[in-house]
Every structure is written in structure tokens, then in C-alpha cells.
C-alpha positions as CSV (number, residue, x, y, z in Angstrom):
1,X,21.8,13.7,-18.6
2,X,23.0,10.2,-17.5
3,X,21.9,7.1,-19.1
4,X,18.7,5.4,-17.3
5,X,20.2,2.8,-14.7
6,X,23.0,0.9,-16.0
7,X,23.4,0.7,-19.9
8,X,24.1,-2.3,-20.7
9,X,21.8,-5.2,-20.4
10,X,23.6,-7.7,-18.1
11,X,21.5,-8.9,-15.2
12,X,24.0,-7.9,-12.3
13,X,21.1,-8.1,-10.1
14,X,17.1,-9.0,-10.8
15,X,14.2,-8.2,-7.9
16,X,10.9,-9.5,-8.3
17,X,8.3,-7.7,-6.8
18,X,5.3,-10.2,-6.1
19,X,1.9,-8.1,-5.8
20,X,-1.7,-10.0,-4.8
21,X,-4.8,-8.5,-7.6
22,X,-7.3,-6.8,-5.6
23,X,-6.4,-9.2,-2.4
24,X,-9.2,-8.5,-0.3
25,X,-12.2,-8.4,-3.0
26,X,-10.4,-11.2,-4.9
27,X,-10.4,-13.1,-1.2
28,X,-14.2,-12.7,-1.1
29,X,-14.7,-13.2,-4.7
30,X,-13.1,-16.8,-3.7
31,X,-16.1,-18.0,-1.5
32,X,-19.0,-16.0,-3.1
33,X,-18.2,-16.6,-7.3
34,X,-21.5,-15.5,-7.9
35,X,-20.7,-12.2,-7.5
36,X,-17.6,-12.2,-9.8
37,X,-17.9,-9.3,-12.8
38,X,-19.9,-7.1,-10.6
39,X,-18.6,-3.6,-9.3
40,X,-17.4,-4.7,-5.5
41,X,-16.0,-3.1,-2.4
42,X,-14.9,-4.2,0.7
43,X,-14.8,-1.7,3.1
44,X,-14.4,-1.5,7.8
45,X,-16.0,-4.7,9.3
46,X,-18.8,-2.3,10.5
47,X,-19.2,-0.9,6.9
48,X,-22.7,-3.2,6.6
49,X,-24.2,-2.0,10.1
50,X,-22.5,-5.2,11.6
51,X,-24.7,-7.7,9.0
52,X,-23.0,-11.1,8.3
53,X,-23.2,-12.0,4.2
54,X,-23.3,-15.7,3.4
55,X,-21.2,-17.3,1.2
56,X,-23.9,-18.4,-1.0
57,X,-26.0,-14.6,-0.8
58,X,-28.1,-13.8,-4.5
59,X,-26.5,-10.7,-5.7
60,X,-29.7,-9.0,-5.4
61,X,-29.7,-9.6,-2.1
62,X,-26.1,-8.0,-0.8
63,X,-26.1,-4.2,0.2
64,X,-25.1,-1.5,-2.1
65,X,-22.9,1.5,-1.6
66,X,-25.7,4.0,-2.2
67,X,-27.1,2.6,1.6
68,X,-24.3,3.2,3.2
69,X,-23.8,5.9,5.3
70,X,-21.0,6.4,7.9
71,X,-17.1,7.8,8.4
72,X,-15.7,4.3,6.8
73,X,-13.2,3.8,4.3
74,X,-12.9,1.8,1.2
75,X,-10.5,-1.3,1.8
76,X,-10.3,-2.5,-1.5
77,X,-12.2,-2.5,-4.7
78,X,-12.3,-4.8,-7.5
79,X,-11.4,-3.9,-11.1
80,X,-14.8,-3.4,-11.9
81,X,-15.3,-0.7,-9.2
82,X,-11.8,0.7,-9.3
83,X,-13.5,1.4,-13.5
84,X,-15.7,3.4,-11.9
85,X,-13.1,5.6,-9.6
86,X,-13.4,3.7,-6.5
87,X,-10.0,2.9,-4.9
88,X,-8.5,2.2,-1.5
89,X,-8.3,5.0,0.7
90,X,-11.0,6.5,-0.5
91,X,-13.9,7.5,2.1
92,X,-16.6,5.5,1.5
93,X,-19.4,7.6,1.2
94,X,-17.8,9.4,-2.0
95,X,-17.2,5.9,-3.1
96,X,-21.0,5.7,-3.0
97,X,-21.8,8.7,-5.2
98,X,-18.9,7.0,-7.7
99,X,-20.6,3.7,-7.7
100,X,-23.6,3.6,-5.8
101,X,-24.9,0.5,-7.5
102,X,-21.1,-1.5,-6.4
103,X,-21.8,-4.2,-3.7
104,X,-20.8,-3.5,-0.5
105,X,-18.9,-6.3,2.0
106,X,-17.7,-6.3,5.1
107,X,-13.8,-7.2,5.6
108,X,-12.8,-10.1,7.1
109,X,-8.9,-9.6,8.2
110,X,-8.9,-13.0,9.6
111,X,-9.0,-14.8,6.5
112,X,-6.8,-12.5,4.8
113,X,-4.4,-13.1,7.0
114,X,-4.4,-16.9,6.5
115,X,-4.2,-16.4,2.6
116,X,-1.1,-14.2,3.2
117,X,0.4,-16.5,5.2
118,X,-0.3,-19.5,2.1
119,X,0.9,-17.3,-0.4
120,X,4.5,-16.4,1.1
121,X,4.9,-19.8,2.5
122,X,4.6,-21.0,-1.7
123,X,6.7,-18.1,-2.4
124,X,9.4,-19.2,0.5
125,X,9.3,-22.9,-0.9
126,X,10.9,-21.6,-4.4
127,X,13.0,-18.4,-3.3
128,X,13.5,-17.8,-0.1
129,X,15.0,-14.5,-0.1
130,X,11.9,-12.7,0.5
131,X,11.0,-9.1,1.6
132,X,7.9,-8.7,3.8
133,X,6.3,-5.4,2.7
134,X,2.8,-5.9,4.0
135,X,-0.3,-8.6,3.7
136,X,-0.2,-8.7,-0.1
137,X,3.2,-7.7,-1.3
138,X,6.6,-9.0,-1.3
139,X,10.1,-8.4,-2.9
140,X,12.2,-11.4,-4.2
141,X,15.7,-12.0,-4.9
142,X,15.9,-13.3,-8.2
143,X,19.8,-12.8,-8.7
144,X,21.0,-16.1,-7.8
145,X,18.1,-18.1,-9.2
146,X,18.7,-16.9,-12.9
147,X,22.4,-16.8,-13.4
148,X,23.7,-18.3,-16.7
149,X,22.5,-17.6,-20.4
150,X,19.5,-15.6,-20.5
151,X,18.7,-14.2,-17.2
152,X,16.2,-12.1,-17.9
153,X,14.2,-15.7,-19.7
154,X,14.9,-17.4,-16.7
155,X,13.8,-14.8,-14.5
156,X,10.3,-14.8,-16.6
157,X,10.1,-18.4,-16.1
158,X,10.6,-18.3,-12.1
159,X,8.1,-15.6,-11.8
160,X,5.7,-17.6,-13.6
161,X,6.7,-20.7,-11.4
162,X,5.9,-18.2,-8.2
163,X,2.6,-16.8,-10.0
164,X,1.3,-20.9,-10.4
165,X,2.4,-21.9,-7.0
166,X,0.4,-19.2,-5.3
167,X,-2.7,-19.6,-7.5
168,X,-2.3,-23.6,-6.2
169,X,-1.7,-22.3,-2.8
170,X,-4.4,-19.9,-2.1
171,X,-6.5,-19.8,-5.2
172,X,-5.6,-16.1,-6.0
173,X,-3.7,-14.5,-9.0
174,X,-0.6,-12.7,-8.2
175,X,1.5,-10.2,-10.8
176,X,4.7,-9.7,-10.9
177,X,7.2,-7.2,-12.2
178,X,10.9,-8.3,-12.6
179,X,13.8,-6.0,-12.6
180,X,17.2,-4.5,-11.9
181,X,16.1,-3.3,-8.6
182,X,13.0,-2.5,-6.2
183,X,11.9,0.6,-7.5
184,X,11.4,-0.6,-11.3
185,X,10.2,-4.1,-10.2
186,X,7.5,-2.3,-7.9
187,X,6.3,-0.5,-11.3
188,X,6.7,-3.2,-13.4
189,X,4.1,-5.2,-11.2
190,X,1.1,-2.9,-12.3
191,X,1.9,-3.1,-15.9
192,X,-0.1,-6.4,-16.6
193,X,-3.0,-6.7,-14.1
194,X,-4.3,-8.6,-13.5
195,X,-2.5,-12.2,-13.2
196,X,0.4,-10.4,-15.3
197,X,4.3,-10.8,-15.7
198,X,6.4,-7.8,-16.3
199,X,10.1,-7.9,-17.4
200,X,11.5,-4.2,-17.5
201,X,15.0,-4.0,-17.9
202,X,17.8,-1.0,-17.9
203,X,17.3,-0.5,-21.4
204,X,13.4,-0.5,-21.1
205,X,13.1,2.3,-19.1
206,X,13.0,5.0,-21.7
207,X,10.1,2.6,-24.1
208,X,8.6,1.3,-21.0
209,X,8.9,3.9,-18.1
210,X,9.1,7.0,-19.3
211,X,6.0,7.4,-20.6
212,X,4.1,6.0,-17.5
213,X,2.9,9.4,-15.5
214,X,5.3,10.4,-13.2
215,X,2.6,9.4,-9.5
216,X,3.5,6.0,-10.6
217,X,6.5,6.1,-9.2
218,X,6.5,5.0,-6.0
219,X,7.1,7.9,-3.3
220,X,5.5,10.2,-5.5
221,X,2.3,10.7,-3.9
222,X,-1.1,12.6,-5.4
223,X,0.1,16.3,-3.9
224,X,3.7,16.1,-4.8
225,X,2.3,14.5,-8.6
226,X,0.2,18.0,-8.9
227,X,3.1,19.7,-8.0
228,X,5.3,18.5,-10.6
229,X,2.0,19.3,-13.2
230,X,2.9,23.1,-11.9
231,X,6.1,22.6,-13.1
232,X,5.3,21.0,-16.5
233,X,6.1,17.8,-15.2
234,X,3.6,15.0,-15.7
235,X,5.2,11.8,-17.2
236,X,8.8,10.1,-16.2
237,X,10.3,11.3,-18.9
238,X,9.6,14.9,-17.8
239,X,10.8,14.3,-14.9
240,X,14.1,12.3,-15.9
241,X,14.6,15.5,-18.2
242,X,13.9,18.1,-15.6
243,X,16.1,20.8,-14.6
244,X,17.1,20.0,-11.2
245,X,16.9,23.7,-10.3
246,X,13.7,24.1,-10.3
247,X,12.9,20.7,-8.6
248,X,15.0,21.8,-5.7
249,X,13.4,24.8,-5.4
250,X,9.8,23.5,-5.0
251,X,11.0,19.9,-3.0
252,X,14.4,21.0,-1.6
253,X,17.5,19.2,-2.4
254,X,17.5,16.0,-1.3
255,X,13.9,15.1,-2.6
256,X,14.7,16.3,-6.1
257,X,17.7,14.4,-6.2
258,X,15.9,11.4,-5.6
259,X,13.4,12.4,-7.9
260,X,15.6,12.8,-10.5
261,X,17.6,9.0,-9.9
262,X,13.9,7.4,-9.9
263,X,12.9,8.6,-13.2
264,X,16.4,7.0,-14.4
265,X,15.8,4.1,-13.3
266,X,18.1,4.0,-10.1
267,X,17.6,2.2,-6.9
268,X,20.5,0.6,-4.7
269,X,18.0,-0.5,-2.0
270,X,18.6,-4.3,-0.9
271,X,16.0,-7.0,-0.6
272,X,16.0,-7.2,3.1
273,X,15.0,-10.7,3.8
274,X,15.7,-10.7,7.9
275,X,15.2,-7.7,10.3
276,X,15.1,-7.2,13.7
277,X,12.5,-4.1,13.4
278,X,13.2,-1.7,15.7
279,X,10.0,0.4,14.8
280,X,6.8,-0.5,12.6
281,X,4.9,2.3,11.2
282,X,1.5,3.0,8.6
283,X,1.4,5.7,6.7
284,X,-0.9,7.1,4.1
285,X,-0.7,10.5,1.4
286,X,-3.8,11.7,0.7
287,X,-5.4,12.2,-3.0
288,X,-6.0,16.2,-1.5
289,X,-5.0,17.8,1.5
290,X,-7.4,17.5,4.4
291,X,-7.8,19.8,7.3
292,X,-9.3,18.7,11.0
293,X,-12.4,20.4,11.2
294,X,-13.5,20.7,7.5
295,X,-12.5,16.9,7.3
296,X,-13.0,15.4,10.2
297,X,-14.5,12.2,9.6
298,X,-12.3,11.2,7.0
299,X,-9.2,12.2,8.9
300,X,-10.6,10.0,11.8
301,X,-11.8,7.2,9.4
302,X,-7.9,7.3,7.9
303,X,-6.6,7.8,11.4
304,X,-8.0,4.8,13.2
305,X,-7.4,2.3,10.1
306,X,-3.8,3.6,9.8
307,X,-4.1,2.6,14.0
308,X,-6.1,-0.8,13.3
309,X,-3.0,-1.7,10.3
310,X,-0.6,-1.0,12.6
311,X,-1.9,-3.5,15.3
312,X,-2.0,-6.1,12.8
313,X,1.7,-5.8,11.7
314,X,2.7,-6.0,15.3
315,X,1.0,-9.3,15.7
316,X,2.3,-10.5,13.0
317,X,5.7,-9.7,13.8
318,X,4.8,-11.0,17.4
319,X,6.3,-7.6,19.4
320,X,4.6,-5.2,21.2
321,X,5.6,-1.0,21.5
322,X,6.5,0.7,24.0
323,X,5.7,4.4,22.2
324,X,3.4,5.5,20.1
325,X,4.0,8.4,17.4
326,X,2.1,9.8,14.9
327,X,3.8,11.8,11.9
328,X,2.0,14.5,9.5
329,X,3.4,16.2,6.3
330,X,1.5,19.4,5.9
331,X,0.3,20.7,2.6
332,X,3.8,22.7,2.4
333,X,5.8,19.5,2.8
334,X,6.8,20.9,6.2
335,X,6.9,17.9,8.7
336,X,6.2,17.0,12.4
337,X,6.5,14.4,14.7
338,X,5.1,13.5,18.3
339,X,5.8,10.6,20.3
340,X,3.8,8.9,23.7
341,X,5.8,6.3,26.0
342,X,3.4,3.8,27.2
343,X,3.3,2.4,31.1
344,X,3.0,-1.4,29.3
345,X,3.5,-2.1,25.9
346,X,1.1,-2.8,23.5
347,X,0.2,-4.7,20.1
348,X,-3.5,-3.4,20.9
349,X,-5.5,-1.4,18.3
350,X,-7.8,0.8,20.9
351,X,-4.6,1.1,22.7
352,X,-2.6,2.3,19.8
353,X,-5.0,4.7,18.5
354,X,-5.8,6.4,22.1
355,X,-1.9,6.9,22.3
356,X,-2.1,8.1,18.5
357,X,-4.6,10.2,19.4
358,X,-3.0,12.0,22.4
359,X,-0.2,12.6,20.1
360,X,-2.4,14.3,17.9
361,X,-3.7,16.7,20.8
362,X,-0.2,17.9,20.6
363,X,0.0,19.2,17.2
364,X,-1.0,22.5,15.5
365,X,-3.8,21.5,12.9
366,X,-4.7,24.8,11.2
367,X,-2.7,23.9,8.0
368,X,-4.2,21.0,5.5
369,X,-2.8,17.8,6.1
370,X,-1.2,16.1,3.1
371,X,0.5,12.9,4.8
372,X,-0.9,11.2,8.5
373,X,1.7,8.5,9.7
374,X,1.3,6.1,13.3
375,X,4.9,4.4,14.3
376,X,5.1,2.3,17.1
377,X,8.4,2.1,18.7
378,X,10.6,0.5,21.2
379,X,9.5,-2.8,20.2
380,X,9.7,-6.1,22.5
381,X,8.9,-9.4,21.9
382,X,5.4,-11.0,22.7
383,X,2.4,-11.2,20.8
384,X,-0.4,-9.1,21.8
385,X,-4.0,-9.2,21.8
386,X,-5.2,-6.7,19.3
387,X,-8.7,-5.9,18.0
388,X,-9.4,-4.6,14.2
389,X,-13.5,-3.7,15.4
390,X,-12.0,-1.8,18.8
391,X,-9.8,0.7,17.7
392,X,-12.3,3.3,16.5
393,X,-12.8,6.0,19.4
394,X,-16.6,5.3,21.0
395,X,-17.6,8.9,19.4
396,X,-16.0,8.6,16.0
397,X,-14.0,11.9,17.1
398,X,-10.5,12.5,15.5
399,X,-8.9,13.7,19.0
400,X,-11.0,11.7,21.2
């Protein structure tokens, strides 16, 4: 097999990936400290029945996840509740049967929005060659910041630079993985969290990588992971070892080739610091295939945050879509596509997920559903008006 990225330890290039810890519980953990070592979860703004939580509320006194009782999703957990299984995605009344005693808190985009703004301003300030990859994310170009003697040291003394100057900006901890591209960096970030700093070079990927379960990698999501377990596969090493028969024959071609190039190490993907976007799309794998009518309210609980996401990277790129499309991956890795062309374009949630949810009328739906994706296309300029609270249909129906 080929050697894991390049084999020599030359930085040539170093990528920084810059990831917020727990963003939206550390956000509220901010303003209420008193509840800081207790299992928390933020979930839909109408995960508390509508009830406003002060910033001074006794722990006692906030609601816990074994009184909830609804279609809504968990936004985030903290690391005490994601000890207990809890993660994002994750529907939040099997969150409460997880953690019934975690505390339960509305989310408040608003503010999280302003702290992702502080952060990558303090990041811009220091390196500007930044890649936008959502509210609490972000790849850096490192390369010309560290060359000279050491690279790798100086790279581990930026990153800790960044990781201060957003703790002054916003208050948060940040972690950060540095390395020879995206893919590793990405990985590298989750090493040390929280509030960590993770150097992984080309000749770490066999000590540091390859023992790291192969899902970790990102793009391998939790049905393609249990497909490689079929196959033997389970750790990066595995897969880096695999015979690339076999991988073609249960991914196809193109997939397994990638496959294999990730578990070496390999990514030629550039830090894309400017873009005019022609599209904007959400998209989420779920842990287990779901199917329409067996799973209805957590498809439509997934469906209308993918929607309310989407609306909230629009206005924040300031464009509005023209068409709307939704994208599924069926538990066969088979793959569809619909698309809507609006009368006006929109950066409106409701809008967006009544389009979204025409699309879906169009569909076959008897198979499970591994991967539910909304894009919004044909993008113009102009912010839009968009509402996180409207974009759930009035009767919680996936095709309504």
C-alpha cells in the first residue's frame, strides 16, 4: 500500500481547523454558570412549551428532559449529557429516556449568531485566510504564517494565539487540530476536547489516526461505518489496509477510492477563503435509517431544522434562492434529487420548508431513508427576513 500522505515531515502546507466546544450549551453556560457541571441540552426554541429561563434560574428550578414531550430535536448537549449518550441530532424525546434528569433549555440563535460573528472576527484579526463552514467551525491557512525553522512549533503556537484571542473575544473555548490538509486537521480538532490543541502530522497518521474508528472520519457517516463493520472494517487502519475490491463492491468505485485516500491521510481540498456561492445546502446522515410513516416525527423534526439551518446560512450570506431542493440517500446508497422554482426568492424558513416539502411529495418513500438534504439554489443578492420559530408546518406533518 502507499505511504500515509506525504512521507516526509516537511510542512508544504498546514490547515487549522478551528472547532467551538459544545457552542450552543457552552453559550448558555456563559450567562447561567450556575448550571455548569450538570447534564445540559439545548434543544428547538419551543422545546420548553415557549417558557423564558432567566439568567439567574436555581437549577432546581429549570425543566428536565423527562417533561418533555414533543417531535423536537436535540441542538446541542454538553459533555456531561453527551456522557450519558445524548448528542445532536438526536430526537429529543429518546434524549429523555438517555438522560431524563439533563436540563432542558430553549435555544437562542440570536445570540449564537453574535458569538460567531466575535469569534471569526478574532480569528480574521490573526489569519485571515479563513473558511466559513458553519456557526461554530472554520478552516485556517496556516502555511504562510509558520514558514521557517519549525513549522509544525510555530503552527502550535498560532493556534494557541487563535484559541486565546477567541476565549478574550467571546468568552468560549475553541479546539483546534493542525495539519497537512482539511481532512486530518478536521480529526485532529476532536482529539483534545475540550479547549484542546492537536498537531497531527504525515508521519502521525499511522500512531495517531489509524487507530481512531473509522466514522471518525469525516464523510463516513453511522450507516456507511456499520457497513464497513460487515466487512471487518472498524478502525482506520482497517480501512487504510482494505482490499479495495471488496470496498468497491459494497460502495462502488468512486466512494471506495476515496475511502481508501482518507484513511492515508490524503486530501488536496483548498481552504476556500472567498466564494461567490452559487447554492447553500444542509444536510444530515442519520445514526439508523428512517422510514416516513414508522418515523414520521423525527423525519419532520430533522426536516424542518435542516429547513430552519438553511434560512439562517442565507441570511448570513445575505442572498435569497430562487429554488428549493431536497436530496435523500436511501438505505442502499441509491440517491434522488427534486427541485421547486419559486415565483420570488426567498431567505424565509416557512417558505423554504413548504418548497422542501412539495419536493418531498414528489418522491417514492417506501425505502428507509439514510441521508435527508435541503439546497437552495439560484441565489441573488438581498437579505431576507427569515424566521427560526416559523418554519415548522402548523400540523407537525412531514408532507404538509
Amino acid at each position: 500500500m502507499p505511504p500515509p500522505a506525504e512521507a516526509h515531515e516537511a510542512a508544504t502546507r498546514v490547515v487549522a481547523h478551528l472547532d467551538m466546544d459544545a457552542f450552543y450549551a457552552s453559550a448558555e453556560l456563559l450567562r447561567r454558570p450556575q448550571l455548569r457541571g450538570l447534564p445540559l441540552v439545548v434543544g428547538g426554541r419551543r422545546a420548553v412549551s415557549g417558557a423564558t429561563i432567566p439568567e439567574d434560574v436555581d437549577p432546581s428550578r429549570v425543566p428536565r428532559l423527562r417533561s418533555y414531550s414533543g417531535r423536537g430535536v436535540v441542538t446541542t448537549a454538553s459533555y456531561e449529557a453527551r456522557a450519558l449518550g445524548v448528542h445532536s441530532g438526536m430526537g429529543l424525546a429518546r434524549a429523555s429516556r438517555l438522560a431524563p434528569d439533563a436540563l432542558l433549555l430553549p435555544a437562542d440563535f440570536d445570540r449564537y449568531r453574535e458569538l460567531s460573528r466575535r469569534f471569526k472576527e478574532a480569528v480574521l484579526a490573526i489569519a485571515p485566510h479563513v473558511e466559513d463552514r458553519g456557526i461554530d467551525e472554520i478552516y485556517i491557512e496556516f502555511t504562510d504564517h509558520v514558514l521557517g525553522d519549525d513549522p509544525w512549533g510555530r503552527a502550535a503556537a498560532l493556534a494557541l494565539r487563535l484559541q486565546q484571542a477567541v476565549l478574550a473575544a467571546t468568552g468560549l473555548t475553541c479546539s483546534l487540530g493542525v495539519a497537512p490538509n482539511k481532512l486530518l486537521a478536521k480529526i485532529a480538532s476532536d482529539l483534545r476536547k475540550p479547549a484542546g490543541i492537536s498537531v497531527v502530522t504525515a508521519r502521525d497518521v499511522p500512531t495517531l489516526i489509524w487507530p481512531l474508528p473509522a466514522r471518525l472520519i469525516n464523510g463516513i457517516g453511522p450507516r456507511a461505518a456499520d457497513r464497513l463493520g460487515e466487512l471487518g472494517i472498524r478502525t482506520v487502519a482497517q480501512l487504510a489496509h482494505a482490499d479495495p475490491a471488496p470496498l468497491a463492491a459494497r460502495f462502488g468505485r468512486s466512494m471506495a477510492q476515496w475511502m481508501l485516500a482518507a484513511a492515508h491521510g490524503r486530501d488536496e481540498r483548498p481552504v476556500v477563503t472567498t466564494r461567490d456561492p452559487r447554492s447553500v445546502s444542509r444536510e444530515t446522515t442519520f445514526e439508523r435509517d428512517l422510514h416516513a410513516r414508522a418515523d414520521r416525527a423525527e423525519l419532520a423534526a430533522r426536516f424542518t431544522e435542516l429547513c430552519r439551518r438553511l434560512a439562517e446560512d442565507l441570511a448570513r450570506k445575505e442572498v435569497r434562492a430562487r429554488t428549493i431542493g431536497i436530496k435523500l440517500r436511501y438505505e442502499d446508497f441509491s440517491q434522488l434529487t427534486r427541485d421547486l422554482t419559486l415565483a420570488e426568492p426567498t431567505a424565509d424558513a416557512a417558505a423554504i420548508r413548504r418548497a422542501a416539502g412539495a419536493c418531498l411529495r414528489r418522491v417514492p418513500l417506501e425505502r428507509r431513508v439514510r441521508l435527508l438534504g435541503v439546497r437552495a439554489s439560484s441565489l441573488v443578492p438581498g437579505a431576507g427576513e427569515h424566521g427560526p420559530d416559523t418554519a415548522a408546518p402548523a400540523n407537525g406533518r412531514l408532507f404538509d
